[in-house]
N, C-alpha and C positions, 0 to 999 in steps of 0.2 A: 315748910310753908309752900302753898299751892304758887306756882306760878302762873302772874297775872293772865286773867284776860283784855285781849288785843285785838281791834279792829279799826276797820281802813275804811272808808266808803268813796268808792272808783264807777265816777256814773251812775250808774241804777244798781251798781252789784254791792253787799254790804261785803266782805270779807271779815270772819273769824280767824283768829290763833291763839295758841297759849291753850289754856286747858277754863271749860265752860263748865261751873257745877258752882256749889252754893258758897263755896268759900269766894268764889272771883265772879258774878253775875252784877253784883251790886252798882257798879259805877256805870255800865250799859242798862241798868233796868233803869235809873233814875235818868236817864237821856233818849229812854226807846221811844219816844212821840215823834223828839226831831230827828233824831237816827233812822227812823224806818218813813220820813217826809217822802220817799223818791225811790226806795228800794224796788224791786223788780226780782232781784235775783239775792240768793243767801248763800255765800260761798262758804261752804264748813270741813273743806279739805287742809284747811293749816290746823284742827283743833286736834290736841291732844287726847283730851279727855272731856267727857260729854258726862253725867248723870242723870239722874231723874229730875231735878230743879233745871238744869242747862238746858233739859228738852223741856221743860213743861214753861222755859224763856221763849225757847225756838217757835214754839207752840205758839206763843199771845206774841212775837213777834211778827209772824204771819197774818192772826188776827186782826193789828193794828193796819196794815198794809190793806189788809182785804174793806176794812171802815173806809178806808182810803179810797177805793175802787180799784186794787191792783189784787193778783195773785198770784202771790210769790213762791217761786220754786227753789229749791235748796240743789244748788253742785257739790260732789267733793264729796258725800256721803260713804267715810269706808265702811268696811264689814262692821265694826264694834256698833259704829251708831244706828248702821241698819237693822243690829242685831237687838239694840234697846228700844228702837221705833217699830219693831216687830213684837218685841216681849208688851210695849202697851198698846199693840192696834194701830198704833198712827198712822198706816202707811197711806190712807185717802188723804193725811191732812199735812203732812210730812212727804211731799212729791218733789223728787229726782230730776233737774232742770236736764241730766245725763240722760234721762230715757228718753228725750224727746228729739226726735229726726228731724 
């Protein structure tokens, strides 16, 4: 059994952990309106495991924020997830709050 997905919302930064993919998305997609009211920032350095469904959340997460008027940058991106937000293009829409000085 997948263990759960887990998030914190600290200020404007939402915080991930646990493992994000289609088995554990479900309880975060039905709360993503009011969960992303304030977001700024997507902390995804606690996540274990990412999939295609967990990015294509990440994905309309950011969406929701941008309806908002904000533009939310993602921290904590390791190799695995850069390496599946590279395998689908995302990297304009999928941006690194770590690259910015």
């Amino acid at each position: 059994m997948a263990e759960p997905l887990r998030w914190q919302l600290e200020a404007s930064t939402l915080h991930l952990s646990g493992k994000l993919d289609r088995d554990t998305l479900l309880a975060l997609w039905q709360q993503r309106e009011s969960v992303m009211a304030k977001v700024d920032t997507i902390d995804v350095s606690a996540l274990e495991r990412v999939d295609s469904a967990g990015l294509a959340l990440l994905v309309h997460l950011r969406e929701i924020a941008r309806e908002q008027g904000r533009a939310p940058r993602f921290s904590g991106i390791n190799d695995k997830l850069r390496s599946l937000i590279t395998l689908y293009n995302l990297q304009q829409i999928i941006v690194s709050a770590d690259k910015i000085a």
